[in-house]
N, C-alpha and C positions, 0 to 999 in steps of 0.2 A: 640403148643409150645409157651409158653412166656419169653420174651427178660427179664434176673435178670440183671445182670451186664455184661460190657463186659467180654465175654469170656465162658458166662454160660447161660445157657438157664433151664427151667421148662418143662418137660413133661406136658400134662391135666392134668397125676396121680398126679402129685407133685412132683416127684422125679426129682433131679437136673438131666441135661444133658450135659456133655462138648461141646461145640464148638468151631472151630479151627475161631482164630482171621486172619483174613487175612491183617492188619497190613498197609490198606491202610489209607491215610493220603486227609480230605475231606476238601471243605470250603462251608459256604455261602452264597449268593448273594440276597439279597431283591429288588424285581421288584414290579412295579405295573403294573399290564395288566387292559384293558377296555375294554368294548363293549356294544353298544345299544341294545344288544340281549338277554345277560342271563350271567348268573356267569360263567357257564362254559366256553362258549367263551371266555371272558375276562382272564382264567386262561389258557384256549388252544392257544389264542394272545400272550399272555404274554411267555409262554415254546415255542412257535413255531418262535418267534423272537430271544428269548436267544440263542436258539438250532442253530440259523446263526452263530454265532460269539464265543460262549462257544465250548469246549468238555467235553465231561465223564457227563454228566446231569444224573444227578439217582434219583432226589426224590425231590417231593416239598411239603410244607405243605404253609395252608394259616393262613394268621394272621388277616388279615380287609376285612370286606366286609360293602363297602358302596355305595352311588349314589345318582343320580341325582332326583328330581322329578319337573316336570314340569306337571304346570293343574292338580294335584290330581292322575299322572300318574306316575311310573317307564318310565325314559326317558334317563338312563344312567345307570350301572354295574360297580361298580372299586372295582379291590382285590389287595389286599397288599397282597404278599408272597414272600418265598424266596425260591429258588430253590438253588440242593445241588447238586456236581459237587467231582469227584474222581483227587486230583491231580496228573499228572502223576510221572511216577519215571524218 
């Protein structure tokens, strides 16, 4: 199924499909996580710190991935992303 607009979705065949809108109302928050390990951690640090203090977290996308290099080495991981958040009623 592919996402057209809200409210309507595409079968594989092409043929449009309705979808019931559920009318929830989201925001989002741009963090930056890091870690001397690898991108993923840095983006597991980053949702596992927000997830303290946020609720409703549903989805994050990344925007930057950069870092450190020391001596011809990866010596640092940082991602820019924003994680997206259901606000309540």
């Amino acid at each position: 199924m592919l996402r057209l607009e809200r409210g309507r979705t595409e079968e594989r065949n092409g043929n449009p499909k309705e979808e019931t809108v559920s009318g929830h109302v989201y925001k989002k928050v741009e963090l930056i996580g890091s870690s001397p390990n690898s991108i993923t951690d840095a983006i597991e640090a980053a949702v596992s710190r927000a997830s303290q203090t946020m609720r409703n977290l549903d989805w994050f996308e990344v925007d930057q991935v950069r870092g450190q290099i020391v001596n011809g080495k990866v010596a640092h991981y940082q991602v820019v992303m924003k994680v997206g958040f259901r606000i309540e009623d």
